[in-house]
C-alpha positions in Angstrom: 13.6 23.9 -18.1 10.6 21.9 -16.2 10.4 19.7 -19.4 14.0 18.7 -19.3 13.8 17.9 -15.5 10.8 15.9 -16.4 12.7 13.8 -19.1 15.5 13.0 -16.8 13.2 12.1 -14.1 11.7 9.6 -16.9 14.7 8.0 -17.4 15.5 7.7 -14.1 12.0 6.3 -12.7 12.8 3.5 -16.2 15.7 2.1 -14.1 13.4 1.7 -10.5 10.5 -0.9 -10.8 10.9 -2.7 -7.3 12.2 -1.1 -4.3 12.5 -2.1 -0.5 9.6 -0.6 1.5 11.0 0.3 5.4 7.1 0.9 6.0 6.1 -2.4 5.5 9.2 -4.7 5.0 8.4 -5.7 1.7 9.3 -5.2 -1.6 6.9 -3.6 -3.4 6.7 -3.5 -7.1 6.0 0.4 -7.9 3.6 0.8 -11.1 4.2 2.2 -14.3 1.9 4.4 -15.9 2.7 3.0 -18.6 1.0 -0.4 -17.6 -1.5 0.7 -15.9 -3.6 -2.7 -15.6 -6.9 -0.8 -14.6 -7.1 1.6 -17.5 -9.8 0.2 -20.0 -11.2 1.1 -23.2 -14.2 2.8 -21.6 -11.5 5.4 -19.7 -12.2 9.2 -20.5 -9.8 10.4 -23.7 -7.8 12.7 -21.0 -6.7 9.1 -19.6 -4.6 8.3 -22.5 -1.9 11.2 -21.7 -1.8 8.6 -18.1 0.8 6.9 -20.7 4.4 7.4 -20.0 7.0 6.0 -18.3 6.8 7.1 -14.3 7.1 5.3 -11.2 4.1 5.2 -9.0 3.3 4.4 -5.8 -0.4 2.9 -4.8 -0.6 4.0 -1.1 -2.8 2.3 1.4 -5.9 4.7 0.6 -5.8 1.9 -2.8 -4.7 6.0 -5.1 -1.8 6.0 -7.2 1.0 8.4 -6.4 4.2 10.5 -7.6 6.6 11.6 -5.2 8.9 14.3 -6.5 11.7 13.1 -4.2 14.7 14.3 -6.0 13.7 18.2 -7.2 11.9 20.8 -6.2 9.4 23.1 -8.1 7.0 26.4 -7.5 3.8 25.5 -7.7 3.0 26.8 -11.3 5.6 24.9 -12.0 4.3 21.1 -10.3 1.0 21.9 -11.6 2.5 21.7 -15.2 4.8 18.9 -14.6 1.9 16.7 -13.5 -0.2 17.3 -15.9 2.6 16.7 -18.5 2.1 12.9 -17.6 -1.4 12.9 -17.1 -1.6 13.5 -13.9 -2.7 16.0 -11.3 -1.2 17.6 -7.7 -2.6 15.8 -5.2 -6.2 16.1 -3.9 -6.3 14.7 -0.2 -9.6 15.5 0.5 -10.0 13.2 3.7 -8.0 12.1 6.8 -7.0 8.9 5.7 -5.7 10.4 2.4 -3.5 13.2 4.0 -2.7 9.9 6.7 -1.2 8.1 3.8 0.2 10.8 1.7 2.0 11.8 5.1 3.1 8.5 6.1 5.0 7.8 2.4 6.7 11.8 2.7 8.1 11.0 6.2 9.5 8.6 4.3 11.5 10.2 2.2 11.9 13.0 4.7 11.6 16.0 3.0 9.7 18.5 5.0 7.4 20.1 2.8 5.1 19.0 0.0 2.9 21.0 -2.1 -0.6 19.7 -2.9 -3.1 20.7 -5.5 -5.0 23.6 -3.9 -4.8 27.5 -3.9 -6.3 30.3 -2.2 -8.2 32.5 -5.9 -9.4 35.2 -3.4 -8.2 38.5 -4.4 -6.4 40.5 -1.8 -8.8 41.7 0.8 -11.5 39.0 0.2 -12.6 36.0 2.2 -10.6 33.0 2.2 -11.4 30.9 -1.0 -9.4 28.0 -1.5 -9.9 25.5 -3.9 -8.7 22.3 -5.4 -7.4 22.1 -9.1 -10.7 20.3 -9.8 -13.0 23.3 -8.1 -13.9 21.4 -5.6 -13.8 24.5 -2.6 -11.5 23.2 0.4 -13.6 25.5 3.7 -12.0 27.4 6.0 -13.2 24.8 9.1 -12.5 22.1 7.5 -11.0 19.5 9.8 -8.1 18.7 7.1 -6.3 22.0 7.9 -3.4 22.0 10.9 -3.8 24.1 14.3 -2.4 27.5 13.5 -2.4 27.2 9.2 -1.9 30.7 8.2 -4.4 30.7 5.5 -3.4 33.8 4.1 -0.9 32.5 2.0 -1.3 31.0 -1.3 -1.0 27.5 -2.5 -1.7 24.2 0.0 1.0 22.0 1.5 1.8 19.0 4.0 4.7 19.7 6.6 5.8 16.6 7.4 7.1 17.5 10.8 4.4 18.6 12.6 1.2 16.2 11.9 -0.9 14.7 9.0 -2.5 18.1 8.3 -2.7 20.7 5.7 -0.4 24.1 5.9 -0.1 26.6 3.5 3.1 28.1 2.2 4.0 31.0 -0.6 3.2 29.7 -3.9 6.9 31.1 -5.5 8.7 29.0 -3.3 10.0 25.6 -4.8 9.3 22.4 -2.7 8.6 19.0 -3.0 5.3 17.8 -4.8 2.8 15.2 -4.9 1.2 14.0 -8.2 -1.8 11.6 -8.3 -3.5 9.5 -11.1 -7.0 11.4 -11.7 -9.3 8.5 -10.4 -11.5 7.7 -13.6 -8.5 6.6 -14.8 -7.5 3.4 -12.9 
């Protein structure tokens, strides 16, 4: 089922290369993994699977983006889907990441947007949330929103409070973000 909604999405991201940006008032040309311009000969072999038709979206933190604006997914689910074009949920580790990342989902205002992080504690242990790559995401970090309930599962943006990271119930299908791993610009 999640491959067939992948290979419609495919053929629909063929037919969008330009669109009209509200944000800026420009048109921007949205890249293709496919032509990836930065991906050289020296890229790690995962890079290659970076390949396939998508559109993506460099936001102004200069990372490369997929926005699942027209389905929705758990987050098993997303995780797959990304990586079935190379890519990975997103990894906002900063404020100006989860500034941009928020900035483009306003845009297309859907509310909520899972990101690449989950809480592996097992129930009863201390918070231990971490990012797809291991990277651990702390309990005081700054990134989280006033009042996150970290005792659910998987990581998430709502777009209508603030630029800050929420958590929601990892069975729940929402929107997703997917970003090009950065060795292989």
């Amino acid at each position: 089922m999640a491959r067939l909604i992948w290979l419609l999405l495919g053929l629909v991201a063929v037919l969008q290369v330009a669109q009209a940006d509200p944000l800026t008032n420009q048109t921007t040309q949205v890249a293709q993994v496919g032509t990836l311009a930065n991906q050289t000969k020296e890229s790690p072999p995962h890079c290659a699977a970076v390949n396939r038709t998508i559109n993506l979206e460099t936001l102004a933190n200069g990372k490369k983006y997929f926005f699942s604006r027209w389905y929705v997914l758990t987050f098993d689910l997303a995780i797959a889907g990304c990586k079935e074009f190379g890519l990975h949920l997103a990894h906002p580790k900063n404020q100006a990441d989860l500034d941009a990342l928020h900035k483009r989902a306003d845009y297309y205002d859907e509310h909520w947007w899972f990101y690449g992080a989950r809480n592996f504690a097992e129930p009863g242990e201390a918070f231990d949330y971490r990012w797809e790559d291991g990277t651990k995401l702390e309990e005081n970090s700054p990134l989280w929103g006033e009042g996150a309930d970290l005792s659910r599962g998987c990581v998430d943006l709502w777009i209508r409070v603030d630029s800050k990271l929420r958590t929601s119930d990892c069975t729940r299908p929402q929107f997703f973000v997917c970003e090009v791993p950065a060795e292989c610009y």
